[in-house]
Every structure is written in C-alpha cells, then in structure tokens.
Kinemage of the C-alpha trace (Angstrom):
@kinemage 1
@onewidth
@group {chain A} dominant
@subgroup {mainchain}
@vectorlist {calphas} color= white
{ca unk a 1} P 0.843 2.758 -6.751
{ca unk a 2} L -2.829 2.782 -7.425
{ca unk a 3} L -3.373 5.694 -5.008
{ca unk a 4} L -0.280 7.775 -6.458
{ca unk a 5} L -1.839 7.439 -9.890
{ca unk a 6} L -5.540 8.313 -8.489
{ca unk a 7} L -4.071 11.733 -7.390
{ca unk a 8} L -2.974 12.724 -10.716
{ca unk a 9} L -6.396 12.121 -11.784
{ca unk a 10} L -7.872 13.994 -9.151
{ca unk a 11} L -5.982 17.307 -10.184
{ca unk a 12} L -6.880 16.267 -13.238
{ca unk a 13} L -10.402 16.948 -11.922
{ca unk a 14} L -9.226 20.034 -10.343
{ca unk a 15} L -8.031 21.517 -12.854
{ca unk a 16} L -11.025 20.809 -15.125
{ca unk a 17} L -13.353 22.615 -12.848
{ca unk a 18} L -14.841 19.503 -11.449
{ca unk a 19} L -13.526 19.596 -8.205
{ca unk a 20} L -13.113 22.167 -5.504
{ca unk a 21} L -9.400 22.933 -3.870
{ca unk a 22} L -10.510 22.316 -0.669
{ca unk a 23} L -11.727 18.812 -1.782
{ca unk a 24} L -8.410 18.099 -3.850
{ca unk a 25} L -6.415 18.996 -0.708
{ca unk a 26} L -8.543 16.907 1.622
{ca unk a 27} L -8.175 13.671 -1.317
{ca unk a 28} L -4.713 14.086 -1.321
{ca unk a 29} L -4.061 14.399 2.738
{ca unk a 30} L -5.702 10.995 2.888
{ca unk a 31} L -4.289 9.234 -0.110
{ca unk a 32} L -0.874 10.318 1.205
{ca unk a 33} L -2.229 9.202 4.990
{ca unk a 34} L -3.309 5.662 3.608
{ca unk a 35} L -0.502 5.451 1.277
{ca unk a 36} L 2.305 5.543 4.339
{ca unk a 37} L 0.218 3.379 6.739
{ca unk a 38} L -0.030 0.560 3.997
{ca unk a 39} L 3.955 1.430 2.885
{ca unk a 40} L 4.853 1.752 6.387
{ca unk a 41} L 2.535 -0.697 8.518
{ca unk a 42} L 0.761 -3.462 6.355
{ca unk a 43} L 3.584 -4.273 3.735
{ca unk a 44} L 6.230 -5.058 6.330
{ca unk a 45} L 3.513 -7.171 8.763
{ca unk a 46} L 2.618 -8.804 4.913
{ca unk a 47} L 6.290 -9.863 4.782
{ca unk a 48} L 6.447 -11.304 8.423
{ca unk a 49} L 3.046 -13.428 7.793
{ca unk a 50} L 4.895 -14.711 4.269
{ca unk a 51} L 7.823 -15.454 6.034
{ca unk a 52} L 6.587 -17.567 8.633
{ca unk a 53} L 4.016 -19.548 6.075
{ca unk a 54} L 7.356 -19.677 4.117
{ca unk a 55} L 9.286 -21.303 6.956
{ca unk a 56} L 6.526 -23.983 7.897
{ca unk a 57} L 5.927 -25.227 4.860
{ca unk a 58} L 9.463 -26.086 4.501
{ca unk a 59} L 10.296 -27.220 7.716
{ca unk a 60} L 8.041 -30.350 6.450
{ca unk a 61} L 10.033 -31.407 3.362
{ca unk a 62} L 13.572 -30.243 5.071
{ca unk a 63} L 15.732 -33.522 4.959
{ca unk a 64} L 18.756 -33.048 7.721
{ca unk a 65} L 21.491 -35.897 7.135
{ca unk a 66} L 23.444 -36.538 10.320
C-alpha cells in the first residue's frame, strides 16, 4: 500500500515541476515491479513460513484422546 500511495506523491512532484517525466515513468516501472514481486512472491512464502510456525507450536499443546 505504501508504494501505491508513494506514486501519487510522485506525480504529485511531476506535476509541480519537480520532477522530470522520464524520472516519474522510471519511479513508477519499479514501484509497480516491486509492488508485484512482494504481492506475488514474498506475501504468499510469508504465509507458508506462518503456517508452519503455526502448526509446530500447536502440535505441542495438541491433546489426542484415544
């Protein structure tokens, strides 16, 4: 989210003369870029890693009556 609102601020800084279009093109290519790799890579190996923390620390209370 932090990235999505950063690019409105950057055209922000476009538009105010502060920035070039060639830079606010090449800040939004890699926003977008780092945006999908963290939506599409790092979020879903963050869930995994929860998971399996999740699943340890419960196998040790777990009570099973036979």
């Amino acid at each position: 989210m932090a990235l999505l609102v950063a690019n409105v601020g950057v055209i922000v800084l476009c538009l105010g003369g502060y920035l070039s279009l060639l830079e606010l093109v090449l800040f939004l290519e890699v926003s977008f870029a780092l945006a999908g790799y963290l939506g599409l890579v790092e979020a879903p190996a963050s869930h995994r890693l929860l998971a399996e923390a999740r699943t340890e620390m419960l196998d040790e209370i777990r009570i099973v009556k036979g």
